[in-house]
N, CA, C and O atoms as a CHARMM CRD file, in Angstrom:
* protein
*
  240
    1    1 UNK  N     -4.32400 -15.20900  16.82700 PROA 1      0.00000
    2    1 UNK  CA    -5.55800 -14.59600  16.38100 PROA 1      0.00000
    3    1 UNK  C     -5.23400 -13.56500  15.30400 PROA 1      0.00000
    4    1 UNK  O     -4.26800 -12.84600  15.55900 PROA 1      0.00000
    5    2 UNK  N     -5.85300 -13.36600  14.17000 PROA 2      0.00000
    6    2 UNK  CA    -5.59800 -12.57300  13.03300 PROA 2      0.00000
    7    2 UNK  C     -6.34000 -11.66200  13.48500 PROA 2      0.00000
    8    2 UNK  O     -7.29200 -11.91000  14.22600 PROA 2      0.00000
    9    3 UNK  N     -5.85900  -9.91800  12.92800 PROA 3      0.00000
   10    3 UNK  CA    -6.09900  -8.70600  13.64700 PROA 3      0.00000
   11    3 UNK  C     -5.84300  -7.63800  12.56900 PROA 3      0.00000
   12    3 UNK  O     -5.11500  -8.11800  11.70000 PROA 3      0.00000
   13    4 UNK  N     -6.08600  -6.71600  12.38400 PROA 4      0.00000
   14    4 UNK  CA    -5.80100  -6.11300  11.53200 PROA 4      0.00000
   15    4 UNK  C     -5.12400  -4.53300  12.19300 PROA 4      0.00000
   16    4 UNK  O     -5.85400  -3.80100  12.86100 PROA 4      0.00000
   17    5 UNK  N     -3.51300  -4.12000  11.86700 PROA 5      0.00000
   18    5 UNK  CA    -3.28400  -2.56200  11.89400 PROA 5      0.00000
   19    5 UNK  C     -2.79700  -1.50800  11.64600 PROA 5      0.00000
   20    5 UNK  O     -1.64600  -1.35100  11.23900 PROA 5      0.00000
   21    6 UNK  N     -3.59400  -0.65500  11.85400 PROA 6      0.00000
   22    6 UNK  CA    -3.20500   0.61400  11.21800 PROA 6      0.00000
   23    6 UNK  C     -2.65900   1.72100  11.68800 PROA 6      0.00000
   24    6 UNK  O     -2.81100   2.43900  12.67600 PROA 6      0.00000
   25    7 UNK  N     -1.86300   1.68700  10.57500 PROA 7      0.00000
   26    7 UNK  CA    -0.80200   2.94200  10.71500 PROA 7      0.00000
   27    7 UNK  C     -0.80600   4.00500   9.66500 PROA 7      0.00000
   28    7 UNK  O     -0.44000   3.63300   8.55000 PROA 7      0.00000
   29    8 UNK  N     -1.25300   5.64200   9.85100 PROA 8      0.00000
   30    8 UNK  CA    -1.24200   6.80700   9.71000 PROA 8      0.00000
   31    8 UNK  C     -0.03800   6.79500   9.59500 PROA 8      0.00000
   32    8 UNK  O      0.82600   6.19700  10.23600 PROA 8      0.00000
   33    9 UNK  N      0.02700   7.60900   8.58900 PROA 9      0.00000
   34    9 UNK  CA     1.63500   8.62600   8.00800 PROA 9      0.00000
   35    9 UNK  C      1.11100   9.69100   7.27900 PROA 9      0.00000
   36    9 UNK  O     -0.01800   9.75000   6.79200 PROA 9      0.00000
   37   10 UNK  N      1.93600  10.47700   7.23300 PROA 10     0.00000
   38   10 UNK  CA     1.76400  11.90800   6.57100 PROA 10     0.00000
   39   10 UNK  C      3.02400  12.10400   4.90800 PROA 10     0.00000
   40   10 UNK  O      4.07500  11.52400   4.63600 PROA 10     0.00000
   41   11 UNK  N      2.53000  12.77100   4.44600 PROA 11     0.00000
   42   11 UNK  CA     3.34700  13.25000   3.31300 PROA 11     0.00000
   43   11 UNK  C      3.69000  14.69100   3.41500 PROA 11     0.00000
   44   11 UNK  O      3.01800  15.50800   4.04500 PROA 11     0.00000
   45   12 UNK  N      4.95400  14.99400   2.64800 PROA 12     0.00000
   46   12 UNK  CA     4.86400  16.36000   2.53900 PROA 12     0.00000
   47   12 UNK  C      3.83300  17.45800   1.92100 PROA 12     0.00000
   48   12 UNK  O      3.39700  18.54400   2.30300 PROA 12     0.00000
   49   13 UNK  N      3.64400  16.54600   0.65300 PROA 13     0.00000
   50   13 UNK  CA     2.39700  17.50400   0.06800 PROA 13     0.00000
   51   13 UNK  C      1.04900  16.34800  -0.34500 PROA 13     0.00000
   52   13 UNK  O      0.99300  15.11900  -0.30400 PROA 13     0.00000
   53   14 UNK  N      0.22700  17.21900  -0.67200 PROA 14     0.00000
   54   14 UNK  CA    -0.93300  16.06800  -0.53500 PROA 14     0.00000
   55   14 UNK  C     -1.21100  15.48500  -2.15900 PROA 14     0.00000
   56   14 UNK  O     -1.22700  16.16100  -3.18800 PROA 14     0.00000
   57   15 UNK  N     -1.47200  13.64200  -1.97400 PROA 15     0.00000
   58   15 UNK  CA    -1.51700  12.79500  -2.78200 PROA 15     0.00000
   59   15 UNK  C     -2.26300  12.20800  -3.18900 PROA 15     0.00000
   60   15 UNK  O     -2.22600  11.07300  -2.71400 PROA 15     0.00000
   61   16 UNK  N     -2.98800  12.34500  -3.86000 PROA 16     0.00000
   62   16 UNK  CA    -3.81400  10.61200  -3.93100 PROA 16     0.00000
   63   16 UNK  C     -3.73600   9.86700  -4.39500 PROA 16     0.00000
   64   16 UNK  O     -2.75000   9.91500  -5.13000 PROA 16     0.00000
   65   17 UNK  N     -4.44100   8.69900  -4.48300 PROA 17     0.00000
   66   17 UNK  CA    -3.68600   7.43000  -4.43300 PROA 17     0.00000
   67   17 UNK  C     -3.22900   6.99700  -5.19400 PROA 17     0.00000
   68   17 UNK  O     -2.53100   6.06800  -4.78800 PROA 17     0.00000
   69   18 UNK  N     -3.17600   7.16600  -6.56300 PROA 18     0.00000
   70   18 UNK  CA    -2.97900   7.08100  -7.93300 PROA 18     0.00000
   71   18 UNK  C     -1.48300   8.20700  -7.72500 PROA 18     0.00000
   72   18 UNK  O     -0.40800   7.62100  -7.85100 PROA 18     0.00000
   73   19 UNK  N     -1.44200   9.12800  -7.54300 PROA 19     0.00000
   74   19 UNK  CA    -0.09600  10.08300  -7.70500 PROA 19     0.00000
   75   19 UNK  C      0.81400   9.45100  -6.60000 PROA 19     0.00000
   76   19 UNK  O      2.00500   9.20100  -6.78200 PROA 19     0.00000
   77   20 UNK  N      0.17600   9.23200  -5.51000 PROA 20     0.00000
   78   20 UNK  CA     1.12400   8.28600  -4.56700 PROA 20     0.00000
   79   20 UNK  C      1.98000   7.27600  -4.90300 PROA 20     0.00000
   80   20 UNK  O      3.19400   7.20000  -4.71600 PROA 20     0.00000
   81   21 UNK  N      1.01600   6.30100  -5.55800 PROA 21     0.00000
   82   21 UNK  CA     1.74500   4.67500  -6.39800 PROA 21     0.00000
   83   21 UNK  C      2.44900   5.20200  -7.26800 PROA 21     0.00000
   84   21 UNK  O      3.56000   4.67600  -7.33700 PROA 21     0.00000
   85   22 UNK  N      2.21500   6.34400  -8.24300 PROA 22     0.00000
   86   22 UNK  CA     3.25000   6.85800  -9.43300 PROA 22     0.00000
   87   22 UNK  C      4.39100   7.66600  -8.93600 PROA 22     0.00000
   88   22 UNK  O      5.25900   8.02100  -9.73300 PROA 22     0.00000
   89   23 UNK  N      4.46000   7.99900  -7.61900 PROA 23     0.00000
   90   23 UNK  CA     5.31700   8.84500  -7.11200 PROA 23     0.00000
   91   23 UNK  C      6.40500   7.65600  -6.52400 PROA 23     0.00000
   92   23 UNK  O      7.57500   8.01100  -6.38000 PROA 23     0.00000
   93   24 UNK  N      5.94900   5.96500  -6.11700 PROA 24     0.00000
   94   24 UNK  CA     6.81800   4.93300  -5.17300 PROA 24     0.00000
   95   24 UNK  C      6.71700   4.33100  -5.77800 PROA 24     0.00000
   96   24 UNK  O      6.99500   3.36500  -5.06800 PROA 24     0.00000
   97   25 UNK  N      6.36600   3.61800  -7.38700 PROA 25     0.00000
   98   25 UNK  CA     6.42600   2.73100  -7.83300 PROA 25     0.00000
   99   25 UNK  C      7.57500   2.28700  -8.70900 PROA 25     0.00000
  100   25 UNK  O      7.49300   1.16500  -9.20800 PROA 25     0.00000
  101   26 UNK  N      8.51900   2.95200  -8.92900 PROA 26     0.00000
  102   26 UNK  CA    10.28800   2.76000  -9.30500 PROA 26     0.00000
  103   26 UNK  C     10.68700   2.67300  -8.20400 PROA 26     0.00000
  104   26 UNK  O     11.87600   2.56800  -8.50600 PROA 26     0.00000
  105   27 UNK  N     10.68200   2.60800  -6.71900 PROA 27     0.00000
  106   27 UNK  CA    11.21900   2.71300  -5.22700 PROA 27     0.00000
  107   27 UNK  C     11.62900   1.69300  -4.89200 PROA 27     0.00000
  108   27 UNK  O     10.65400   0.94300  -4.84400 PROA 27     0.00000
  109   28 UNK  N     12.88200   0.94100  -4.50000 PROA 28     0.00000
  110   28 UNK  CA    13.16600  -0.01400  -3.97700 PROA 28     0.00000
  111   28 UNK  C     12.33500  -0.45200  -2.42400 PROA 28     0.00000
  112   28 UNK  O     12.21100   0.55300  -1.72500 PROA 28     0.00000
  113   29 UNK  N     11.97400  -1.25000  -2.01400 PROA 29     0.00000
  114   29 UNK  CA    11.38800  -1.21700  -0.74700 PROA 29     0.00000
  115   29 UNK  C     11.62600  -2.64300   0.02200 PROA 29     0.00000
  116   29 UNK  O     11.85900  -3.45200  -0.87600 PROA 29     0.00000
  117   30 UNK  N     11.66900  -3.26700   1.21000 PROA 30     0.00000
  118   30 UNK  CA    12.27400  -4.54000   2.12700 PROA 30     0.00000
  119   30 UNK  C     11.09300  -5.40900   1.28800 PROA 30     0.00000
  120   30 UNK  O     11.30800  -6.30400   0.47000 PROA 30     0.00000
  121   31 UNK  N      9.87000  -4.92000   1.69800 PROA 31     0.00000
  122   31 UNK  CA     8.40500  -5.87900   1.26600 PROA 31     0.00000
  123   31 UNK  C      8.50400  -6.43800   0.06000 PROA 31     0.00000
  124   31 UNK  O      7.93400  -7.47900  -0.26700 PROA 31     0.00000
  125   32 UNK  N      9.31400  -5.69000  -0.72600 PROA 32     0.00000
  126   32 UNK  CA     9.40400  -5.81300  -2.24300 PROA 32     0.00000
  127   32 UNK  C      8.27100  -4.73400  -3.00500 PROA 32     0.00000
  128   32 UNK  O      7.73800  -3.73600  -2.51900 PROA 32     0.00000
  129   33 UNK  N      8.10800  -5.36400  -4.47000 PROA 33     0.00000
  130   33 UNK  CA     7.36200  -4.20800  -5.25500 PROA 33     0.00000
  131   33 UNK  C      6.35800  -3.80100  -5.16100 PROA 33     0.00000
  132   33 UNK  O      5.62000  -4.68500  -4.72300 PROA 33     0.00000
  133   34 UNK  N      5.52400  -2.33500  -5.43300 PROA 34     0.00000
  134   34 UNK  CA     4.28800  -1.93000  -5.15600 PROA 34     0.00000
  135   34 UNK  C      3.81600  -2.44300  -6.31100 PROA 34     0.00000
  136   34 UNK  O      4.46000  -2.68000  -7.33200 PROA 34     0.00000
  137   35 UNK  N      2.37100  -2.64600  -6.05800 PROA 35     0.00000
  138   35 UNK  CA     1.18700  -2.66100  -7.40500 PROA 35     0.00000
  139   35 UNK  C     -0.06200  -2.16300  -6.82400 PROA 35     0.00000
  140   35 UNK  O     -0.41500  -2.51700  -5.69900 PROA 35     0.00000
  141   36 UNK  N     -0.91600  -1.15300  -7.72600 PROA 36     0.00000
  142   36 UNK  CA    -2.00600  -0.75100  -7.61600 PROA 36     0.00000
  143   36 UNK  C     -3.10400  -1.64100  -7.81800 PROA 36     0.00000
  144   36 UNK  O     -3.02900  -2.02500  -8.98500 PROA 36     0.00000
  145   37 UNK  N     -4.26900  -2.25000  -7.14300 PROA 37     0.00000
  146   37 UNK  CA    -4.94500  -3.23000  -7.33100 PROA 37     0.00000
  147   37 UNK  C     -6.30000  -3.13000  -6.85400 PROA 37     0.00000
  148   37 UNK  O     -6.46600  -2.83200  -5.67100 PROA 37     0.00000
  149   38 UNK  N     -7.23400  -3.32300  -7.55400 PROA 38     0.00000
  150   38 UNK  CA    -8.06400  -2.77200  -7.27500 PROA 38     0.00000
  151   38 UNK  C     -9.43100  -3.88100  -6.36100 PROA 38     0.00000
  152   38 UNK  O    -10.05600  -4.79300  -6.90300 PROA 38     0.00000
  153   39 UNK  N     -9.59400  -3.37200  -4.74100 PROA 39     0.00000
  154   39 UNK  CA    -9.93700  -4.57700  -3.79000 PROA 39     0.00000
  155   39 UNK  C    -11.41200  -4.04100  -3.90800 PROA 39     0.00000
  156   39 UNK  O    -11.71000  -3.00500  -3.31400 PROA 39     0.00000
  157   40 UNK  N    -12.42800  -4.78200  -4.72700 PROA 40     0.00000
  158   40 UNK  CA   -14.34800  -4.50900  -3.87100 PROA 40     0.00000
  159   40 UNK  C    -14.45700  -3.35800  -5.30100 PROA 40     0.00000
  160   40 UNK  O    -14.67100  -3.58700  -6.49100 PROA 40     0.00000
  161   41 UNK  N    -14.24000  -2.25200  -4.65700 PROA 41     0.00000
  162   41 UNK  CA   -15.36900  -0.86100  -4.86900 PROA 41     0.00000
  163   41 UNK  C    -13.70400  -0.32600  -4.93400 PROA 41     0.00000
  164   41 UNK  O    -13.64500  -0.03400  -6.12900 PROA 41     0.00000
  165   42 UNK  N    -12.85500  -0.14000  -4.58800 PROA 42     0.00000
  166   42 UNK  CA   -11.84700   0.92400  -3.75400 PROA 42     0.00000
  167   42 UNK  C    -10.26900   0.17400  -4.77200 PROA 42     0.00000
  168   42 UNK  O    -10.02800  -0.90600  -5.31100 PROA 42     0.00000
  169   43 UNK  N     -9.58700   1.38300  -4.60200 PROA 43     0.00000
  170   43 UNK  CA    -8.29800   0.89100  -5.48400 PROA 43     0.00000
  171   43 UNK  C     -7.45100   0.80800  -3.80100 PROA 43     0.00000
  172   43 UNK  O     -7.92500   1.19400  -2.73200 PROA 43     0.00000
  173   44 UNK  N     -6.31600   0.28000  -4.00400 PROA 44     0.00000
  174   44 UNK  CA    -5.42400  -0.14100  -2.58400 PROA 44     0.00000
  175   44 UNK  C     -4.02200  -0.22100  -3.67200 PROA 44     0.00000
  176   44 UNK  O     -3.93000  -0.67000  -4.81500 PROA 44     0.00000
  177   45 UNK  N     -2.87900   0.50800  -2.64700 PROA 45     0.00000
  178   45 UNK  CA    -1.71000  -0.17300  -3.21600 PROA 45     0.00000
  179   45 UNK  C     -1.01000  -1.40100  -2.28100 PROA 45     0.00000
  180   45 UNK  O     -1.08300  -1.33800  -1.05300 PROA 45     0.00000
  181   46 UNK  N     -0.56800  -2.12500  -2.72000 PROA 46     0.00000
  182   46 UNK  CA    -0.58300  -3.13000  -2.42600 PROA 46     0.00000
  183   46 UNK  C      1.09800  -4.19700  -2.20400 PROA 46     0.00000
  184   46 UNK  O      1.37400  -4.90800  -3.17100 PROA 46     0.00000
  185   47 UNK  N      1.84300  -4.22800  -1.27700 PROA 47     0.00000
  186   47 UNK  CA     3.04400  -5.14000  -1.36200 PROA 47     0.00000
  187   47 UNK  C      2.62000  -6.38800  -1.34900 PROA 47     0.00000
  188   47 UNK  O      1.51100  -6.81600  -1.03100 PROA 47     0.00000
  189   48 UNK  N      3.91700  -7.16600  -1.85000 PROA 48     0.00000
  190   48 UNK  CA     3.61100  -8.85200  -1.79000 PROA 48     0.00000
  191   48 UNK  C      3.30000  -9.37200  -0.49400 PROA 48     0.00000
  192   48 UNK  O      3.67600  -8.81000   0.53400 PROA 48     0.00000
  193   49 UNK  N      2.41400 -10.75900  -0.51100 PROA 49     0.00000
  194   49 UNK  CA     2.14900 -10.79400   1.12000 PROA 49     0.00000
  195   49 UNK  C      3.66400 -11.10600   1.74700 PROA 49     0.00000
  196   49 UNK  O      4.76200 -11.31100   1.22900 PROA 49     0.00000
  197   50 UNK  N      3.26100 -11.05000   2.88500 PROA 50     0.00000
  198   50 UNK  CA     4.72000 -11.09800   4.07600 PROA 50     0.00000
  199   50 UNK  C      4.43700 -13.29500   3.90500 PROA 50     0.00000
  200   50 UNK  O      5.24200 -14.21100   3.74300 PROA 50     0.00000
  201   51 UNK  N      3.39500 -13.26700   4.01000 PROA 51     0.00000
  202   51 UNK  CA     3.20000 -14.69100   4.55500 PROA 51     0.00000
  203   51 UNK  C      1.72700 -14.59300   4.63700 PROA 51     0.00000
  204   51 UNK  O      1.19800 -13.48300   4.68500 PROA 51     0.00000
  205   52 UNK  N      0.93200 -15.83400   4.65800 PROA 52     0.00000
  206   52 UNK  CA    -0.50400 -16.47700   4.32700 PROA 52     0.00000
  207   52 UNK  C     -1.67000 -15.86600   4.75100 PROA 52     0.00000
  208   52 UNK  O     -2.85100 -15.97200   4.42000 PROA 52     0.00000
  209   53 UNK  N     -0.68600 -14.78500   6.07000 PROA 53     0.00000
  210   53 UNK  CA    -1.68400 -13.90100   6.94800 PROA 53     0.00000
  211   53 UNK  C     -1.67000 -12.32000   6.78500 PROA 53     0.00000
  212   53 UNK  O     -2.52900 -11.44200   6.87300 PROA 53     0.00000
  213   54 UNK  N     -0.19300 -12.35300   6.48500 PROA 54     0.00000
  214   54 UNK  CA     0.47300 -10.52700   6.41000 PROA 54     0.00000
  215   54 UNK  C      0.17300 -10.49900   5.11000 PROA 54     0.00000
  216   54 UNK  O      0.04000 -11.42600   4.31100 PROA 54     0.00000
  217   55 UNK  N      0.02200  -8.63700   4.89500 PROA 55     0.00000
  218   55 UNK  CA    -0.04400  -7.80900   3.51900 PROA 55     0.00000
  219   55 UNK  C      0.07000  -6.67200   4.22800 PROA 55     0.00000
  220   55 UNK  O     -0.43200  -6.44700   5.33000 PROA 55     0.00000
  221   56 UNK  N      0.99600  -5.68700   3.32400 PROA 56     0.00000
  222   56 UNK  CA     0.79000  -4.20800   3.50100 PROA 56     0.00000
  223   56 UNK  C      0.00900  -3.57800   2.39700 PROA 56     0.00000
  224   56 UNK  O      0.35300  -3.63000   1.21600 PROA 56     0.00000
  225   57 UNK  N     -1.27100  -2.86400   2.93100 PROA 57     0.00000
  226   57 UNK  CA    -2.10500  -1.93500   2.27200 PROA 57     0.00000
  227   57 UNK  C     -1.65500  -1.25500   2.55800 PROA 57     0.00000
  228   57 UNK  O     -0.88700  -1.19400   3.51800 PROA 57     0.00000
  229   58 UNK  N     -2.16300   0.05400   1.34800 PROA 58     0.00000
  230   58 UNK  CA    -2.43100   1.36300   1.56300 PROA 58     0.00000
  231   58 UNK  C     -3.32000   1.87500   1.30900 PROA 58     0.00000
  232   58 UNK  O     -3.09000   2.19200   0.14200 PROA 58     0.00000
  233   59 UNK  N     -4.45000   2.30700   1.58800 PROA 59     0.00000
  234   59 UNK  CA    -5.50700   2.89600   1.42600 PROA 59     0.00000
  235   59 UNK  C     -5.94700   4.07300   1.68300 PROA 59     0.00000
  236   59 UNK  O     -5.68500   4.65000   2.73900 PROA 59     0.00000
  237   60 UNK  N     -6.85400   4.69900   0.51000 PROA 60     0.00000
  238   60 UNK  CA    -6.23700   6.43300   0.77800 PROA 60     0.00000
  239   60 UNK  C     -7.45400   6.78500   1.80400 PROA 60     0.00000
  240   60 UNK  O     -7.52700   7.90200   2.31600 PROA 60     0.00000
């Protein structure tokens, strides 16, 4: 069954979402590369999918 979840994290100082992606977007990461993309109404950063079902968002 497809499900969706979320996980809260904190930063040291406060970001939004635009200074966030410019702050991790030279960052090596497992998922592979970030891109800012913009989903509906709302911007999201965004890793490659895992597979047909997985994606990591971030949403501020």
């Amino acid at each position: 069954m497809f499900g969706v979840k979320i996980k809260k994290f904190a930063t040291k100082k406060p970001y939004t979402l635009a200074e966030l992606f410019d702050a991790i977007k030279d960052k090596q990461f497992t998922a592979g590369p970030v891109s800012y993309t913009k989903s509906g109404l709302a911007y999201v950063i965004t890793f490659p999918p895992i597979d047909n079902n997985n994606q990591i968002w971030i949403m501020g």
